[in-house]
C-alpha positions in Angstrom: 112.7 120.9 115.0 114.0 119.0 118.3 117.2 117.0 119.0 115.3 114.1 118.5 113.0 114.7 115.6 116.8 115.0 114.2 118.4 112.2 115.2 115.3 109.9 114.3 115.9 111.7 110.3 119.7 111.2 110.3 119.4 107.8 111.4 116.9 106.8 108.8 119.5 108.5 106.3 122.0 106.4 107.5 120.4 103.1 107.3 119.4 104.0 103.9 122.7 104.7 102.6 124.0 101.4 104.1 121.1 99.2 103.6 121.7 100.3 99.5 125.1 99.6 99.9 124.5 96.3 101.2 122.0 95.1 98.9 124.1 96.7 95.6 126.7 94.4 97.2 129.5 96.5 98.0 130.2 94.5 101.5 129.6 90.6 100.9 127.7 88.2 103.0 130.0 87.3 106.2 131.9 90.6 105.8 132.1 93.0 108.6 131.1 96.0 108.0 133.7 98.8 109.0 134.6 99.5 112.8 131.7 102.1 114.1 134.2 105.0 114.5 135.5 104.3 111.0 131.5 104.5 110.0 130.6 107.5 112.0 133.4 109.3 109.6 132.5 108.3 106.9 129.2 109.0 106.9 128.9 112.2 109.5 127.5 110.6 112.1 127.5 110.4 116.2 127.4 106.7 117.7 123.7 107.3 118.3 122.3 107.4 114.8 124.8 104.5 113.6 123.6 102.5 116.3 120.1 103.2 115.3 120.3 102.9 111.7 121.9 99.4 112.6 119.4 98.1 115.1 117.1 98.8 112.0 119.1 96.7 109.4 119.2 93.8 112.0 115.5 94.0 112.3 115.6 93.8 108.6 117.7 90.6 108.2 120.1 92.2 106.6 123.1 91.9 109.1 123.9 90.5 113.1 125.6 91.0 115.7 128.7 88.9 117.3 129.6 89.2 120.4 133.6 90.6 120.6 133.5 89.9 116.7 131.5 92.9 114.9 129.0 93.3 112.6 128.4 91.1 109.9 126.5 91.0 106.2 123.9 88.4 106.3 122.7 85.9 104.0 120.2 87.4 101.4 118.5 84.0 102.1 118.1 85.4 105.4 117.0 89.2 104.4 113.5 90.3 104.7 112.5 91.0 100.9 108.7 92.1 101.8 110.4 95.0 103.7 109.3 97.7 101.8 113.3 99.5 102.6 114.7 96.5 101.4 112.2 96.1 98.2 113.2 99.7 97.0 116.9 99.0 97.4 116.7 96.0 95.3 114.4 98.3 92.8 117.3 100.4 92.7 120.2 98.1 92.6 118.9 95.3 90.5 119.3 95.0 86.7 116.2 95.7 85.1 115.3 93.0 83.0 115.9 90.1 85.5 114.0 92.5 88.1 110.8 92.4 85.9 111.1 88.8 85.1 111.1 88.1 88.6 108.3 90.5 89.3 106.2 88.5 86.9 107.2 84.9 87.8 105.7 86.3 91.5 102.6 87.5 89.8 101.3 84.7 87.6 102.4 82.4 90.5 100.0 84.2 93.0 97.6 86.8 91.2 95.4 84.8 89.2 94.5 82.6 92.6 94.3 85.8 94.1 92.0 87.0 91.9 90.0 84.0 92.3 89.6 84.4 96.0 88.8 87.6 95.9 85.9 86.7 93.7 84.8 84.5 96.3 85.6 86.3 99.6 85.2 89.8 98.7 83.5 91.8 100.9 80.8 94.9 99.8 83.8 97.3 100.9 86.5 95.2 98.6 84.6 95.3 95.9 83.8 99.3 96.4 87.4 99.7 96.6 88.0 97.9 93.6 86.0 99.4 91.3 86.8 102.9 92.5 90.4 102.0 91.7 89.1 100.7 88.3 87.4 104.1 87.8 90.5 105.7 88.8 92.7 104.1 86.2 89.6 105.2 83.4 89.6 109.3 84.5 92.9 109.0 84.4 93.0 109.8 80.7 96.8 110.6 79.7 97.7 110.9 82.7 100.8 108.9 83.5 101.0 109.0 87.0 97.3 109.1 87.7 97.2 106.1 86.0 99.9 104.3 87.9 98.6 104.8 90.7 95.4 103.8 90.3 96.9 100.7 88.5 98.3 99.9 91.6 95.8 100.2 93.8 93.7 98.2 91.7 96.3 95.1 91.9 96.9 95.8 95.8 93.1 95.6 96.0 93.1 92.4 94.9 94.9 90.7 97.2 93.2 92.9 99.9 90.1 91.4 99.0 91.2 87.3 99.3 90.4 88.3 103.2 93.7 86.0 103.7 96.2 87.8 105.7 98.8 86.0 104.1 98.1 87.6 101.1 98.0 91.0 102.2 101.6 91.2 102.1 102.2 90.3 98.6 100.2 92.9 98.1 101.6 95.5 100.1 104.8 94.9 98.3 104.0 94.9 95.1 102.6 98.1 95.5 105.5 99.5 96.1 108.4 97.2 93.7 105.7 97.1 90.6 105.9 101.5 90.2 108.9 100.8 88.0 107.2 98.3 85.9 103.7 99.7 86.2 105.3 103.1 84.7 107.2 102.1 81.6 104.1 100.1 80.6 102.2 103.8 80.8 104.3 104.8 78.0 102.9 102.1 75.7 99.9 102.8 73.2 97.8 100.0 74.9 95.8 101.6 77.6 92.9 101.3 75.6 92.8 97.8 75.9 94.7 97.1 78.9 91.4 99.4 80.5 88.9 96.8 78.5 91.2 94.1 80.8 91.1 95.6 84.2 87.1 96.2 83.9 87.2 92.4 82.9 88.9 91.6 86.0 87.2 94.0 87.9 83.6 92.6 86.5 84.4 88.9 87.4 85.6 89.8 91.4 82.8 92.1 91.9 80.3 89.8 90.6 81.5 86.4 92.4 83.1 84.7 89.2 86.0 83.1 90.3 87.2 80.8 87.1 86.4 84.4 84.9 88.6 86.0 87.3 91.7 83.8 87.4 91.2 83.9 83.3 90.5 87.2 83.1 94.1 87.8 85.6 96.2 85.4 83.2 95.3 87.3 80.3 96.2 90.9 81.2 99.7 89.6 83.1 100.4 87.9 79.9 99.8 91.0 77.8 101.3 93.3 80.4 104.3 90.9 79.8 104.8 91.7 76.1 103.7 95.1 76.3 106.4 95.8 79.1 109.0 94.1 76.3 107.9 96.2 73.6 107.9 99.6 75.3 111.3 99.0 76.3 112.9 97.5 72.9 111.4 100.7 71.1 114.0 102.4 73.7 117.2 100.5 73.4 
């Protein structure tokens, strides 16, 4: 491995460990983050990763630069939160149960219209997609982590197939912050019908039914909801 296969690994280390800390909240918005030979100690670093890993964070939203003043946290107003980095730190950093309400508030608000236009805009090669995800999530049997993946390619497909850019993101993202969710639901003992739900869904996009589709979208979020809750109260 080269010098700067190296350097391009340790400063993606780097801006991991200090994009976490930032989003857990150990340095506050308008704090400075420590001088850069105080960092490169503590973290076993030359200049040229730091400076890296930072020119990454900055891209981010996560912190700026002042001129003869340092390096300061930003904002999370300001942060990019369809970064997928900056997704998995909050993943890891946030409490659980407000991080799944929040992931469903997103999803009623935008996956039963995506649903919709998807049944009207799919494409042959959407709905392909789709229903090869669907069939994914059925040979997945027992599975676990068969199944959540195919889960979330289904719900990624979705969104691919509104043919609106602007909701290609959402589902980029929720591909990757839904894996937690999407894999305490696996424990549950609802597959069977939660399968029953997705071919529903599936059924209405692929055959051009928008109004079955947004219905058929509200129903499984709203028994993914309670499912979710009781997988997790059988545990505490």
């Amino acid at each position: 491995m080269g010098f700067e296969q190296l350097t391009v690994k340790v400063h993606l280390r780097v801006a991991d460990a200090l994009g976490l800390a930032i989003v857990r909240g150990d340095y506050q918005p308008g704090q400075a983050l420590p001088p850069e030979t105080q960092l490169c100690e503590q973290l076993g670093v030359s200049r040229t990763a730091l400076r890296e890993a930072i020119r990454g964070l900055i891209a981010k939203g996560l912190i700026e630069t002042a001129p003869k003043r340092g390096t300061f946290i930003r904002d999370p107003f300001f942060w990019n939160h369809l970064d997928t980095d900056v997704l998995s730190w909050r993943v890891q950093t946030s409490d659980l149960s407000r991080y799944l309400e929040k992931m469903f508030q997103l999803r009623r608000s935008t996956e039963p219209e995506a649903a919709a236009l998807a049944a009207c805009h799919a494409l042959p090669v959407d709905r392909e997609r789709l229903s090869a995800d669907f069939q994914a999530m059925v040979d997945a049997g027992n599975d676990d982590r068969a199944w959540v993946a195919a889960d979330l390619s289904f719900h990624r497909s979705i969104y691919l197939a509104t043919r609106n850019e602007f909701f290609w993101p959402i589902g980029q993202m929720l591909a990757v912050s839904l894996s937690q969710m999407f894999s305490i639901a696996a424990k549950g003992s609802h597959r069977q019908r939660a399968i029953i739900e997705h071919g529903n869904l599936c059924s209405a996009i692929v055959d051009g039914k928008p109004e079955e589709a947004r219905v058929a979208s509200l129903t499984l979020l709203d028994n993914a909801a309670s499912d979710i809750e009781r997988v997790r109260s059988v545990g505490r």
